[in-house]
C-alpha positions as CSV (number, residue, x, y, z in Angstrom):
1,X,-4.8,-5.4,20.8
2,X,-8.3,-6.0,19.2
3,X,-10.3,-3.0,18.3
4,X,-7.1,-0.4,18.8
5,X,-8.0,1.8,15.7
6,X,-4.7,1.5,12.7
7,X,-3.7,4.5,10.3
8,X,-2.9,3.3,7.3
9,X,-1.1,4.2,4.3
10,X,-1.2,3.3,1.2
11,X,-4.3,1.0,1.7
12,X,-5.9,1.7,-1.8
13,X,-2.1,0.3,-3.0
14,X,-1.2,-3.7,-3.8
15,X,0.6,-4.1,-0.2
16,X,-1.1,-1.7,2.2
17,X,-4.5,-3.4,0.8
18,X,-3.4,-6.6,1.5
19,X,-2.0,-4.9,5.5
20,X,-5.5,-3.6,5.5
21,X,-7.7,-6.2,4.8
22,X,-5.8,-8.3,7.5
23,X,-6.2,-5.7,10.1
24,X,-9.4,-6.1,9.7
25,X,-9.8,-9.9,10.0
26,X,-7.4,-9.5,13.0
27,X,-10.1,-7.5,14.4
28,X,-8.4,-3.7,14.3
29,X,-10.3,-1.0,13.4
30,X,-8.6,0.5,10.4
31,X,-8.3,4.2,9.1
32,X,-7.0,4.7,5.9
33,X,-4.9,7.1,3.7
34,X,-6.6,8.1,0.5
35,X,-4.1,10.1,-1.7
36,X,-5.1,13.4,-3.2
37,X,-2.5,13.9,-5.8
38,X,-0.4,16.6,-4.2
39,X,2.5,13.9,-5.0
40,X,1.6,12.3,-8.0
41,X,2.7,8.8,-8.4
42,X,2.2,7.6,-5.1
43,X,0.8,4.4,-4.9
44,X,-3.1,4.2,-4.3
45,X,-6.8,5.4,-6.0
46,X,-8.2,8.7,-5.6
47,X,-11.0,9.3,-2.5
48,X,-13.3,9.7,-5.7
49,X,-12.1,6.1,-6.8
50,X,-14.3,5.0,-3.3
51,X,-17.7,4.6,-2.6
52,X,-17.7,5.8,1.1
53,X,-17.4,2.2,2.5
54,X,-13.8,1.8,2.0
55,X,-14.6,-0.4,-1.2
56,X,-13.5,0.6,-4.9
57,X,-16.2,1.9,-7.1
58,X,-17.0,-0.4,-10.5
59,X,-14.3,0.5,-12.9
60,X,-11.6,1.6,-10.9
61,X,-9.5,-1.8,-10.7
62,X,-8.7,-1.0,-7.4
63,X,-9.0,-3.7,-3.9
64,X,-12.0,-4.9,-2.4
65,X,-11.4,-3.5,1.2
66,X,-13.7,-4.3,4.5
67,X,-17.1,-2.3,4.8
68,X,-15.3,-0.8,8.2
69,X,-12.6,1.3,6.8
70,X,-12.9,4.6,7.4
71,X,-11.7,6.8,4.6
72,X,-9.8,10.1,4.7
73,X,-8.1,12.3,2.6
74,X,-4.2,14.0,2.8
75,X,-0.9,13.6,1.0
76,X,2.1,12.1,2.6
77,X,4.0,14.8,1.3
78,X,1.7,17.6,3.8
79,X,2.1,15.4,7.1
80,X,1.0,17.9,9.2
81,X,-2.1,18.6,8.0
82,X,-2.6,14.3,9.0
83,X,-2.2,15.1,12.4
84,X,-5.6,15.4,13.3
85,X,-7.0,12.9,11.2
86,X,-4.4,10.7,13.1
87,X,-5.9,11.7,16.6
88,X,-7.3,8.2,17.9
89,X,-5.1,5.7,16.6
90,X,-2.9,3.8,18.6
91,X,-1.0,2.7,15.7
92,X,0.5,3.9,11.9
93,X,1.2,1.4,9.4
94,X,2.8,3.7,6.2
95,X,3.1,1.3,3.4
96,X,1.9,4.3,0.8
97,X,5.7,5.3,-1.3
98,X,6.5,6.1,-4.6
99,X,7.9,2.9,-6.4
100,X,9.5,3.6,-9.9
101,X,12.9,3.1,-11.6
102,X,12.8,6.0,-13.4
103,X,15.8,8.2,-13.4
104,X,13.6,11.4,-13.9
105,X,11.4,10.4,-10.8
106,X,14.9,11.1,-8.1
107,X,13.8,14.1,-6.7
108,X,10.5,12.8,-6.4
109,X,11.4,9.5,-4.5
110,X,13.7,11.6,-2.0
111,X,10.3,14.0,-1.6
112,X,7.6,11.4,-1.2
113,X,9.4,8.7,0.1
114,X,12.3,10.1,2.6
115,X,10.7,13.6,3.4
116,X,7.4,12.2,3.2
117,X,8.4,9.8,6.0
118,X,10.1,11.4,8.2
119,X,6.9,14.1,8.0
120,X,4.3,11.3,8.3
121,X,6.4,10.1,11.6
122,X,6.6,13.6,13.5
123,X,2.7,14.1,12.5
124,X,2.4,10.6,14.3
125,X,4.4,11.5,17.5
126,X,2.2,14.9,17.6
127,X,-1.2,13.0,17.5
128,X,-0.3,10.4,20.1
129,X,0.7,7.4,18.5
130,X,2.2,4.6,20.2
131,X,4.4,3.1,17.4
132,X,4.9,3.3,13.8
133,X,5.5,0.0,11.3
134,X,7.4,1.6,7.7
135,X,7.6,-0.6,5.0
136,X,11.1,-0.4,3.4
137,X,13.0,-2.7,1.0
138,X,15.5,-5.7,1.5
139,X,17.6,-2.9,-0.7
140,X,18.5,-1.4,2.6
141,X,20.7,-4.6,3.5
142,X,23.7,-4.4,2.7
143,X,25.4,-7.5,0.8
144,X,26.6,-11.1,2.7
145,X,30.2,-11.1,4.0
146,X,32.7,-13.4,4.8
147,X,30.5,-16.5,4.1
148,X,27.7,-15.5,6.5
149,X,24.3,-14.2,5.9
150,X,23.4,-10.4,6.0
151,X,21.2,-9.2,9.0
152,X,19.9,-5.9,9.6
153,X,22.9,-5.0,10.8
154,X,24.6,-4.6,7.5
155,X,24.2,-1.8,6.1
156,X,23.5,-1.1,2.3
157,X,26.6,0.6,0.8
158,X,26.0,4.1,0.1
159,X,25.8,4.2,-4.0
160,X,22.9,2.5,-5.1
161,X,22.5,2.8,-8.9
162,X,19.1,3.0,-9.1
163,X,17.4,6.2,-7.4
164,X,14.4,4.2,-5.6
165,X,16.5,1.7,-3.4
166,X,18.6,5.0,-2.7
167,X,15.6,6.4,-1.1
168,X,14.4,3.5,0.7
169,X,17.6,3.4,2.5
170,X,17.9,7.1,3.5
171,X,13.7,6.5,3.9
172,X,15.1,3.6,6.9
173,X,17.7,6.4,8.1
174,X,14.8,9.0,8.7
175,X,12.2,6.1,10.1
176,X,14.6,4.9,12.7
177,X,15.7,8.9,14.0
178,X,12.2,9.7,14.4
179,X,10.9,10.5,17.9
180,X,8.6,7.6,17.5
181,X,8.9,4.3,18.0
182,X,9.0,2.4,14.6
183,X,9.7,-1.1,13.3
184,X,11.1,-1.8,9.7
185,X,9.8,-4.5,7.5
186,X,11.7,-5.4,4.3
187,X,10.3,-6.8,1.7
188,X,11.9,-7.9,-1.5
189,X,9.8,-8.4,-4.5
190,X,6.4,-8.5,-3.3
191,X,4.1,-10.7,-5.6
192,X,0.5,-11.8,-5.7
193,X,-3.6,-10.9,-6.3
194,X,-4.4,-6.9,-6.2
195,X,-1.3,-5.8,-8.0
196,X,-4.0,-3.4,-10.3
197,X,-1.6,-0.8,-11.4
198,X,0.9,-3.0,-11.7
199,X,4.0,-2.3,-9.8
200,X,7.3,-2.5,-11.7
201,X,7.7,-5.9,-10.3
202,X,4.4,-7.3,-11.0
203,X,4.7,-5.5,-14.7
204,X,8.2,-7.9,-14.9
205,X,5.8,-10.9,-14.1
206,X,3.4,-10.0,-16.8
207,X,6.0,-9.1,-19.2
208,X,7.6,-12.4,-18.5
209,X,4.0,-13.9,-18.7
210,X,3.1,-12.7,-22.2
211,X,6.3,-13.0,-23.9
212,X,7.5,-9.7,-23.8
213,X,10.8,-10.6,-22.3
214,X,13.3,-12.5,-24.3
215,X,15.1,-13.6,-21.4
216,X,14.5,-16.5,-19.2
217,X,15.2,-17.6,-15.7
218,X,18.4,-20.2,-15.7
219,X,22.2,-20.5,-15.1
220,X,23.8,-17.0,-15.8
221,X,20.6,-15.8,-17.2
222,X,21.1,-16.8,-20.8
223,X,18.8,-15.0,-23.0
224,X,15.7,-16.7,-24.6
């Protein structure tokens, strides 16, 4: 309800700003994760990219946040040393995760975004919080069968080429056998305003945008 104070992760990032600024206007009180580089590559700005009122200092090309958010410091990849700054919130919303394609980044995506998860979830359960929302990927669905759509419950087959939609489905696996109650939402390929860094799928926009791509959207994608 109203005024129920929200951890958040990943709230200096393009989608957990965007969770952020509506908890806000939703009237929650919002405390949020401000990486400090123990993981590098997680999405987000530095504490030092802040000014102390949850807004990005001039410069940093990072989101406009409410003057309300409080600020702390920690690494998803050292959960328990979140637990206390976790103490008073009702709720977690983890949207922080390391999002690249790169085949050198595999041991990285299973440390930030699988072990990372399941460690941000059991620091949750030991500070008290009621339930947990874990942003995953529409990669953890596994494909339509027998002329019917696909629904949560069909699972992702267990080879995925690409490293990061592998760990977002074991990241699922580890949300859902945690000891507190957590709700999955999937996005596919999330668009839009405060994509700074960019992600990979924003960068595919721009690419696209500036003419970088040769290919073009149309019937069996037939190259530009």
């Amino acid at each position: 309800m109203p005024n129920d104070l929200v951890f958040v992760t990943g709230a200096s990032g393009f989608v957990g700003s965007h969770v952020a600024r509506e908890l806000g206007r939703a009237g929650y009180r919002v405390r949020a994760l401000a990486h400090t580089g123990g993981e590098r590559g997680t999405r987000g700005l530095s504490p030092a990219a802040h000014d102390g009122n949850g807004r990005a200092r001039a410069g940093s090309r990072g989101p406009i946040l409410s003057d309300d958010v409080e600020w702390v410091a920690g690494d998803v990849t050292a959960a328990g040393q979140l637990v206390r700054a976790m103490h008073g919130c009702r709720y977690l919303v983890h949207c922080a995760a390391l999002y690249s394609f790169k085949p050198a980044d595999r041991s990285r995506l299973a440390r930030v975004n699988v072990e990372g998860t399941a460690g941000l979830l059991e620091a949750a359960r030991i500070a008290g919080i009621e339930k947990a929302v874990v942003t995953s990927s529409s990669a953890t669905v596994g494909p339509a069968r027998d002329g019917m759509p696909a629904t949560e419950a069909a699972h992702a087959p267990p080879t995925h080429a690409s490293a990061y939609h592998r760990s977002k489905v074991d990241q699922e696996r580890a949300a859902l056998a945690a000891r507190v109650p957590a709700v999955l939402v999937l996005p596919t390929a999330p668009v839009g305003p405060g994509d700074h860094k960019p992600t990979p799928t924003g960068r595919l926009v721009l690419d696209f945008a500036r003419g970088r791509m040769p290919a073009r959207p149309g019937s069996g994608g037939s190259a530009g």
